[in-house]
Residue frames relative to the residue before (quaternion, step in Angstrom):
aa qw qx qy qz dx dy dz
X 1.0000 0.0000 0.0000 0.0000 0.00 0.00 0.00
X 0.6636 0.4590 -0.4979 0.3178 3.68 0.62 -0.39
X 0.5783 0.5733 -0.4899 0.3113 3.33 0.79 -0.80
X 0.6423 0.4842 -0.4626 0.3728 3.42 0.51 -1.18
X 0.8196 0.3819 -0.2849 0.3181 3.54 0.51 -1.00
X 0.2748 0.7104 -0.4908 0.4231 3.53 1.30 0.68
X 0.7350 0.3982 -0.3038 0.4570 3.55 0.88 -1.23
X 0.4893 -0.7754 0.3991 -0.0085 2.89 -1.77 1.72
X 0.2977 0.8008 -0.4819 0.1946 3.65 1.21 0.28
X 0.8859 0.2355 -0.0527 0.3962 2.96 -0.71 1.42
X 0.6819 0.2723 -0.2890 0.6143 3.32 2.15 -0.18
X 0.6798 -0.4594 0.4878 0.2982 3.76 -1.49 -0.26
X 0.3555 -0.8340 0.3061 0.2906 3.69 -0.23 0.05
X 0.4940 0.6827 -0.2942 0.4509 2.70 2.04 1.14
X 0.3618 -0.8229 0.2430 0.3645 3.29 -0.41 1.16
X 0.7003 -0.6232 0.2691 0.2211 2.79 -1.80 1.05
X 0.3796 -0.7464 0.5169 0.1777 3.71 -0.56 0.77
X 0.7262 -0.5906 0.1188 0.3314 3.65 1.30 0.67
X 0.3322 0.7261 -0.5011 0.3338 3.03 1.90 -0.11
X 0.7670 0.4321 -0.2345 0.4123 3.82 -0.18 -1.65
X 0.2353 -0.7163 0.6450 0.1248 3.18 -1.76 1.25
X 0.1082 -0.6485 0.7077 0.2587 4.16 -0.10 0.48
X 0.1069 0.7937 -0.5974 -0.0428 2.85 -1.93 0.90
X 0.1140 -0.9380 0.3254 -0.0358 3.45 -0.45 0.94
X 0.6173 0.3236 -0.4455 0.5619 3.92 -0.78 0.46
X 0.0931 0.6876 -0.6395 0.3310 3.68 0.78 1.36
X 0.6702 -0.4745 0.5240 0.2261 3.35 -1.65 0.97
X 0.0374 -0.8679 0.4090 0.2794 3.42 -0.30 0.99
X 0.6226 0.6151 -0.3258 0.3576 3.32 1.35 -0.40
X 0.5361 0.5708 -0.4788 0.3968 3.82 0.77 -0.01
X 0.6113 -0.6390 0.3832 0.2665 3.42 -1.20 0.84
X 0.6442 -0.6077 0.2382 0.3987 4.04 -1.02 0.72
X 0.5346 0.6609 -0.1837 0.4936 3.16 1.50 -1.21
X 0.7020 0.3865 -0.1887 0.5677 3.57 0.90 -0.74
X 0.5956 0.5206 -0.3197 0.5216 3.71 0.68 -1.19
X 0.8057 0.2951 -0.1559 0.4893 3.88 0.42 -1.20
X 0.6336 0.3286 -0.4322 0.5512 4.22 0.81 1.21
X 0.5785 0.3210 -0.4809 0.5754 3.44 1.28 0.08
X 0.6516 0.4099 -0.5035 0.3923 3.85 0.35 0.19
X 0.5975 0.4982 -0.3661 0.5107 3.39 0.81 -0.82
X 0.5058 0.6399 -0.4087 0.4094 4.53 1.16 -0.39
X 0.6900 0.4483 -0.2829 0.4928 2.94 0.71 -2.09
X 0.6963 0.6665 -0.2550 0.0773 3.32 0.05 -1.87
X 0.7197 0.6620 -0.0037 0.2090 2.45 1.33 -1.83
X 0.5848 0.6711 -0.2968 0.3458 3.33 1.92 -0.69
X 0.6133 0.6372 -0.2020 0.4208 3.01 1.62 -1.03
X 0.6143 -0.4909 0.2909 0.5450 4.00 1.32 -0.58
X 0.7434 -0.5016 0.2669 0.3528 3.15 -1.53 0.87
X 0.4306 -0.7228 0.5403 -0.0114 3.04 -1.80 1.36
X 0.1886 -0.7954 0.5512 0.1668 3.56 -0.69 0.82
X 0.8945 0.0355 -0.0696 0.4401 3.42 0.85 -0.51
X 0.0126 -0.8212 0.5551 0.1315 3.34 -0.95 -0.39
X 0.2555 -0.8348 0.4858 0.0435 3.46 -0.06 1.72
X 0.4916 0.6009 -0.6165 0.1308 4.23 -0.67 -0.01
X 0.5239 -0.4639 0.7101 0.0778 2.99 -1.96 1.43
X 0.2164 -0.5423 0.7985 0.1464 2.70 -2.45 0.26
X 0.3257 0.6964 -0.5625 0.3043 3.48 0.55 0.09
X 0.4921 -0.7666 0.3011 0.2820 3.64 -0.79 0.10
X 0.6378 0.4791 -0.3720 0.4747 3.11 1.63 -0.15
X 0.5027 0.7096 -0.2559 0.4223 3.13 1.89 -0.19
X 0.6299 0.6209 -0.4080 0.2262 3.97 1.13 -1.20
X 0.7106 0.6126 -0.2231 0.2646 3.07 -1.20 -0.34
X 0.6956 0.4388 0.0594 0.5658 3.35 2.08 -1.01
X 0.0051 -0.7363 0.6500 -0.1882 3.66 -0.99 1.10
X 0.2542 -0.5971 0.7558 0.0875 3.17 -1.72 1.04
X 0.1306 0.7045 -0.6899 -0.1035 3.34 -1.54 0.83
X 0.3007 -0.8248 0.4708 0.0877 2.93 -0.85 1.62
X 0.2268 -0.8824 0.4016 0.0927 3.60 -0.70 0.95
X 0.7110 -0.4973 0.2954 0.3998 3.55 -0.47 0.30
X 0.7767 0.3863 0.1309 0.4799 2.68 0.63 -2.03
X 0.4313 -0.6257 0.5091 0.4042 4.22 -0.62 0.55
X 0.8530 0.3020 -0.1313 0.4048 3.05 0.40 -1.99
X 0.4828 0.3903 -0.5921 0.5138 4.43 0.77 0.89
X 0.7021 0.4004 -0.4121 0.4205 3.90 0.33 -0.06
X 0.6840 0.1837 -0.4775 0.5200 4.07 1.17 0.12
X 0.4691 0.4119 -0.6986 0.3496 3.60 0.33 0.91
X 0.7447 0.4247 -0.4137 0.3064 3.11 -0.02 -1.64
X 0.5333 0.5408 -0.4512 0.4685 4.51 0.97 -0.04
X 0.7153 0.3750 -0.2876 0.5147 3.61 0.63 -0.95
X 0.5407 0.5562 -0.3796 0.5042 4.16 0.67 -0.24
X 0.8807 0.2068 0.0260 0.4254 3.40 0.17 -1.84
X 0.3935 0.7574 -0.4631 0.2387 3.68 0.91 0.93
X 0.6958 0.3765 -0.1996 0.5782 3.48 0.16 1.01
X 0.5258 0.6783 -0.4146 0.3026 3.39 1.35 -1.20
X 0.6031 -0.6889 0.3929 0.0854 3.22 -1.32 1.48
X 0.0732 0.8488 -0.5179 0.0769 3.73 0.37 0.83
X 0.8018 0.1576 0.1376 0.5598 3.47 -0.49 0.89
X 0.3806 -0.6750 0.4694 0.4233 4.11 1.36 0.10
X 0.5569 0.4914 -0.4193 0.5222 3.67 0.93 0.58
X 0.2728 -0.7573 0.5844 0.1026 3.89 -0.85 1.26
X 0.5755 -0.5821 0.5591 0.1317 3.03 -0.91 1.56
X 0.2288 -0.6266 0.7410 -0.0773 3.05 -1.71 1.54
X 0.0158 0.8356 -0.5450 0.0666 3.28 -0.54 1.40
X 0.2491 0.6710 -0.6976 0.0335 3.95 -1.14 0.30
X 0.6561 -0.3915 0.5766 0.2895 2.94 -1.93 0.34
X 0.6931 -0.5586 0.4171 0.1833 3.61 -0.88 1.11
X 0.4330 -0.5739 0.5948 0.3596 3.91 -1.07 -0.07
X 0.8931 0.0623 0.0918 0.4359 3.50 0.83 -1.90
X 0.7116 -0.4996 0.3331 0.3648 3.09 -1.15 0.77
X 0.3266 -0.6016 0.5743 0.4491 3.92 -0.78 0.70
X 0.5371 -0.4851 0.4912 0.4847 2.91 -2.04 -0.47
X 0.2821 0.8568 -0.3953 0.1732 3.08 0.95 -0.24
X 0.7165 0.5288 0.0937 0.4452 3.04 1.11 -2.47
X 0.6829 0.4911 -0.2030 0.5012 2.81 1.39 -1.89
X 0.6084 0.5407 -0.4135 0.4081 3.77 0.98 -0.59
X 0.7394 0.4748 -0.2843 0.3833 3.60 0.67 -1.42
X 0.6161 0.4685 -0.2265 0.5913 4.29 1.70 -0.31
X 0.6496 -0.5688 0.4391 0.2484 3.38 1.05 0.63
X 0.7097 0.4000 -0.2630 0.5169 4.19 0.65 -0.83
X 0.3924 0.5021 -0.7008 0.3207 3.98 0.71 1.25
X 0.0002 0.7525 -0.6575 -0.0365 2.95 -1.87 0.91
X 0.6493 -0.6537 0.2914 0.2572 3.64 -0.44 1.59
X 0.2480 -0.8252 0.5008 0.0818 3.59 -0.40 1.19
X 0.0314 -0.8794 0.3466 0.3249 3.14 -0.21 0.66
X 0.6414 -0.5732 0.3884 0.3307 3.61 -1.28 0.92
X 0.6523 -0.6657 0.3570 0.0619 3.16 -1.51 1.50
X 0.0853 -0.7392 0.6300 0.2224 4.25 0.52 -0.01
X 0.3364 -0.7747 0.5276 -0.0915 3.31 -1.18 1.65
X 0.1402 0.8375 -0.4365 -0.2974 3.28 0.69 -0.05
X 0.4993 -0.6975 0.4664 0.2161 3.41 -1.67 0.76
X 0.2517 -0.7633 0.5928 -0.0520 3.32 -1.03 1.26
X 0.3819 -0.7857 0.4851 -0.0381 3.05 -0.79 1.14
X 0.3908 -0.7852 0.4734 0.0815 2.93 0.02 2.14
X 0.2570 -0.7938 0.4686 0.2903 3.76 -1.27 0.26
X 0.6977 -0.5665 0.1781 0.4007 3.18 -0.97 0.75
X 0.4822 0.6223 -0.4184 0.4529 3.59 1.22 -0.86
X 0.7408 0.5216 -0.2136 0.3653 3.59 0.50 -1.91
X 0.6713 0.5339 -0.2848 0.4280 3.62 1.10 -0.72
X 0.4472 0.7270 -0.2191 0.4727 3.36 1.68 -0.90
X 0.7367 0.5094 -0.1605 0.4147 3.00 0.68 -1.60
X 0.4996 0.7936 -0.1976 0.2856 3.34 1.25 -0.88
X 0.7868 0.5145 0.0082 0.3409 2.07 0.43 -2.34
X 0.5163 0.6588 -0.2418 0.4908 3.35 1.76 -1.18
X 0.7959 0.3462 -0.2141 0.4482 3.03 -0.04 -1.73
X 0.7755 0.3671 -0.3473 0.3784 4.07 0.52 -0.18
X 0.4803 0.3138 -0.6434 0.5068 3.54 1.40 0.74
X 0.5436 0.6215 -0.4841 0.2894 3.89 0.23 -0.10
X 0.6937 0.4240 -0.3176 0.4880 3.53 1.26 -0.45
X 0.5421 0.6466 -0.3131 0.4359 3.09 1.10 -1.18
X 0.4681 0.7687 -0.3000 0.3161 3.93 0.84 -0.91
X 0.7276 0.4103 -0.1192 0.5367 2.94 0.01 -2.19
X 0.8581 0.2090 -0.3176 0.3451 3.55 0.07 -0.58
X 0.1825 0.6219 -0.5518 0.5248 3.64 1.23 0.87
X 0.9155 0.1736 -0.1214 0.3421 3.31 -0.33 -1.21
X 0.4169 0.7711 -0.3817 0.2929 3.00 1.58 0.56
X 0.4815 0.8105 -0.2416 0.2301 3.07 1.94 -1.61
X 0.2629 -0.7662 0.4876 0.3258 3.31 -0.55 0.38
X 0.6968 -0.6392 0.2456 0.2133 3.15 -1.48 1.07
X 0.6420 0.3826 -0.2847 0.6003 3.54 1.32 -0.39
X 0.2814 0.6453 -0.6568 0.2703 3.91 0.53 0.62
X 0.1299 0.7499 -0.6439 -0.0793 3.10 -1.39 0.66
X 0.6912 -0.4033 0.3117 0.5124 4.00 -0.67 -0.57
X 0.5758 0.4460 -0.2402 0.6417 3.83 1.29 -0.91
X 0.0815 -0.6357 0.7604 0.1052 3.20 -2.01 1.43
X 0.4462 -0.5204 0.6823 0.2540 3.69 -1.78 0.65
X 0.0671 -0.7093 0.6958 0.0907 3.96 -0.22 1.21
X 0.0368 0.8279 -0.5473 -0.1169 4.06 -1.22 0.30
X 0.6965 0.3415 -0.1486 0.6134 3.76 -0.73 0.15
X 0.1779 0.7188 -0.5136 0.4334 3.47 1.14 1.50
X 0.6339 -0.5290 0.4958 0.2694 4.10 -0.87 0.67
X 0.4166 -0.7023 0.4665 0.3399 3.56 -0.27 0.95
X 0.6955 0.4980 -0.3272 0.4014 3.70 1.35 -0.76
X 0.4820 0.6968 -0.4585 0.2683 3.37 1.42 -0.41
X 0.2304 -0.6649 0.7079 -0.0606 3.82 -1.36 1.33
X 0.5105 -0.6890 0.4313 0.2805 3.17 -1.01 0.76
X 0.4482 0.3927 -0.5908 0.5439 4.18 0.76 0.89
X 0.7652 0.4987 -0.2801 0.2956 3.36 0.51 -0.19
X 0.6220 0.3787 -0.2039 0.6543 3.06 1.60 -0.33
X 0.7843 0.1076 -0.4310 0.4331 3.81 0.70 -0.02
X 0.0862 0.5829 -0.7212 0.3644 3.88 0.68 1.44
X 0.7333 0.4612 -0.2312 0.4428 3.98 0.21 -1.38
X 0.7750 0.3055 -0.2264 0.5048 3.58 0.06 -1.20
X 0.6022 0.5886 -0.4146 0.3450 3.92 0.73 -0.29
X 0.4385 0.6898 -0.3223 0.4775 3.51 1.32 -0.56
X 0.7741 0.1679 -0.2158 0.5710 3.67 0.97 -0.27
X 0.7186 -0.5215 0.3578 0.2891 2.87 -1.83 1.23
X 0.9038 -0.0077 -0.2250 0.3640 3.26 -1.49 0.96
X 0.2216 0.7419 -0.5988 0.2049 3.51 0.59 1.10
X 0.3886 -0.7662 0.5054 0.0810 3.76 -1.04 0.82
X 0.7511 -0.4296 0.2313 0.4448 2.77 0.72 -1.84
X 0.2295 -0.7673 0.4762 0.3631 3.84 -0.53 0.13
X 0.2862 -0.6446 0.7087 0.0182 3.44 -1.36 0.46
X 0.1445 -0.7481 0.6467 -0.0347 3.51 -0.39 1.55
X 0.3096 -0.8252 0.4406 0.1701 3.37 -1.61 0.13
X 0.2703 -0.8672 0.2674 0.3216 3.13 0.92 1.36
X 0.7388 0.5484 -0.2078 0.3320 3.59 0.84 -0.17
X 0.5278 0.4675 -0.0563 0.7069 2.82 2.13 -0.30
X 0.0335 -0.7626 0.6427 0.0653 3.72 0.30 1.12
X 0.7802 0.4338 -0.2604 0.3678 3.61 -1.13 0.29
X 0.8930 0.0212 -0.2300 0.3862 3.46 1.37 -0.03
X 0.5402 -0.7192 0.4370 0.0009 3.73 -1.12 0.69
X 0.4216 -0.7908 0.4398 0.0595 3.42 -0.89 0.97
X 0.3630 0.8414 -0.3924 -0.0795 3.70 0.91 -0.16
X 0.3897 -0.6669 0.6154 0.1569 3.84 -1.05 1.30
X 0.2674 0.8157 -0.4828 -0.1734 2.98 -1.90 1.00
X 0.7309 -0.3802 -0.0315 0.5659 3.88 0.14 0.59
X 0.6126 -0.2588 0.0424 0.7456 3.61 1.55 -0.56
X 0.8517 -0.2196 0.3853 0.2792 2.79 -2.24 0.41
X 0.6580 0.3400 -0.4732 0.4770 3.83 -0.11 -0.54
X 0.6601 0.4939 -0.3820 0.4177 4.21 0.31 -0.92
X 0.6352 0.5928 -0.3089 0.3869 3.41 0.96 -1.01
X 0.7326 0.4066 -0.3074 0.4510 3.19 1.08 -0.94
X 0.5004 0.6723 -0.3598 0.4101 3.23 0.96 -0.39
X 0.7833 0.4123 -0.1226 0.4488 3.45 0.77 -0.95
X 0.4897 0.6054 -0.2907 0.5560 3.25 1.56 -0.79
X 0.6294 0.5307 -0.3007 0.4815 4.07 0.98 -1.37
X 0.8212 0.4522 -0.2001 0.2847 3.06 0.64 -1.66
X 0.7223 0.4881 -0.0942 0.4808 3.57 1.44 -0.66
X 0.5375 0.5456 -0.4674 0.4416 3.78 1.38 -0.54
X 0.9494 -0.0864 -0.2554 0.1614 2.42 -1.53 1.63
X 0.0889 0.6761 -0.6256 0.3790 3.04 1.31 1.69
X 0.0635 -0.8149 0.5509 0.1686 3.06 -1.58 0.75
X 0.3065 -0.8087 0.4520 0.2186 3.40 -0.94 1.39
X 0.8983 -0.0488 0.0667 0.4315 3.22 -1.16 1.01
X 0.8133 -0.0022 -0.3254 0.4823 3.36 1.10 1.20
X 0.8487 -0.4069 0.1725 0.2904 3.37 -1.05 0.04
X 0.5319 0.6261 -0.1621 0.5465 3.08 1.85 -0.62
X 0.5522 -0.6361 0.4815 0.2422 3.49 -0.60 1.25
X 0.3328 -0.6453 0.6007 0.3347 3.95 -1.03 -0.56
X 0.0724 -0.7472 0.6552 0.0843 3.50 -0.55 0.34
X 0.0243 0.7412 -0.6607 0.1163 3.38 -0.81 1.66
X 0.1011 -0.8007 0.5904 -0.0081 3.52 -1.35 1.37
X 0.4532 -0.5464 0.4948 0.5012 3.87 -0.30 -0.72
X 0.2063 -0.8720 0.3635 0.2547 3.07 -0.68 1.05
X 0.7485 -0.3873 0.1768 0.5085 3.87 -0.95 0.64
X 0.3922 -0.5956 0.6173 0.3321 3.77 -1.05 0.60
């Protein structure tokens, strides 16, 4: 793990004063845009976020910086959320080498990196073919992985008796195709939340089980019953 966390994408080569969480054995197939609002979901309980670094590059997948404001909400939210289960994959967590730029901008000590010239190579057509193959072949297994009672609607539980439905879809809106929540006015503590199909839902369902809003109690999110 240290090597990986030697590499500097996105930080300064100054060392880090504790703001930045490296994390790693991240889902690699889920999309950046997604990967970086379920970090900013988890992250977020612990205090305000300034960044969130993750590549697609390949030596790069799997991995995210989440840079935090604050030193001491980034060595709770590391000591709380080590192991935590993202995606049935447990989070690898340490405290960065270097300082983001993030930080390093807002202290005055950013200093302009300069950008690498790659040259482009020119993939053959046979080799691209091949690709394509071999990534509907992965892509498969986890098709038929889906569970069978997914649907577009989660069953949220063990919601904040104060929780109101701006308040619950601030959280669940952070992921693509969210519509809408649907509280139950008789039922303090639980929630309805719609989304365009089943593949976002799950996404959001991964990214959010067992965040807890505004109390101590975890959330417990399932699909709810057709």
């Amino acid at each position: 793990m240290a090597e990986a966390m030697a590499v500097d994408e996105g930080h300064s080569t100054q060392p880090n004063p504790g703001h930045t969480i490296y994390c790693n054995n991240l889902p690699e197939k889920i999309s950046q845009d997604d990967l970086k609002k379920a970090m900013r979901a988890i992250f977020g309980q612990f205090g305000p976020i300034m960044d969130v670094v993750s590549r697609r590059t390949y030596r790069l997948r799997g991995q995210a910086w989440v840079v935090f404001e604050n030193a001491e909400d980034a060595k709770r939210a590391l000591e709380i959320m080590q192991g935590f289960p993202f995606m049935d994959k447990p989070m690898r967590l340490a405290l960065a080498k270097t300082k983001s730029d993030a930080v390093a901008k807002l202290d005055g000590t950013f200093k302009e990196r300069p950008k690498a010239v790659r040259p482009v190579k020119e993939k053959p057509a046979a080799d691209a073919k091949k690709a394509k193959v071999e990534a509907a072949a992965a892509a498969a297994p986890a098709a038929a992985a889906a569970p069978a009672t997914s649907n577009h609607i989660l069953f949220v539980e063990n919601l904040p008796d104060s929780a109101n439905e701006a308040m619950v879809g601030m959280l669940f809106q952070q992921f693509a195709g969210f519509k809408e929540v649907r509280m139950v006015p008789s039922r303090p503590g639980i929630a309805f939340v719609e989304y365009s199909d089943e593949v976002q839902a799950g996404l959001a369902l991964q990214g959010l089980q067992g965040f807890k809003l505004a109390t101590d109690k975890p959330m417990s999110i399932t699909y709810a019953k057709a």
